[in-house]
C-alpha positions, 0 to 999 in steps of 0.5 A: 604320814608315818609317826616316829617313835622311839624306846631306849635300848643298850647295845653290845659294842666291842668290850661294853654297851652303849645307850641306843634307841630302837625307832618306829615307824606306826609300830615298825622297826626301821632304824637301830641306833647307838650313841657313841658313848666310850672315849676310843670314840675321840672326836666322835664321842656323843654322836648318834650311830646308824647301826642298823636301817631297814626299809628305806634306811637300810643300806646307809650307815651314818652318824648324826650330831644328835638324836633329833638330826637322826630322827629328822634324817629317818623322817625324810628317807621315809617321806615323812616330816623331818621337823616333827620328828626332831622334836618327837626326838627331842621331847624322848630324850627329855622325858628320860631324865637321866644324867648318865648319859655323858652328852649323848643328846 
């Protein structure tokens, strides 16, 4: 079964850039998201971005409620365990510590 991992990135978005996390699957790059951090974002604002899938995820372009749902959505399309990779997501977003993140979890 694959691991999920994940590692902090900001990424270009029209005018500014946003909080994202590049993800991993035993060390392959599979998934690229962003949060929707700006206020044009409206109703979607805090939501997490597929900007960019490969392998199995590539194709779809979605957002998530939080980081652990993408990570648990990633897991599945995968074949891996999508319970364990919400809380290898959960547990990133713990370990940063970082309160600029403007609800973006």
């Amino acid at each position: 079964m694959q691991q999920l991992t994940f590692h902090a990135t900001r990424i270009a978005v029209d005018d500014c850039s946003e909080d994202g996390v590049l993800v991993f699957a035993d060390g392959i790059l599979i998934a690229v998201l962003a949060c929707l951090e700006a206020s044009f974002y409206g109703s979607d604002r805090g939501r997490w971005n597929l900007e960019a899938g490969f392998g199995r995820c590539a194709g779809t372009l979605t957002s998530f409620a939080d980081l652990a749902a993408a990570a648990a959505w990633i897991a599945q399309r995968i074949g891996s365990d999508p319970r364990a990779a919400a809380a290898s997501a959960r547990c990133f977003l713990a370990a940063r510590d970082d309160a600029k993140h403007d609800g973006c979890t």
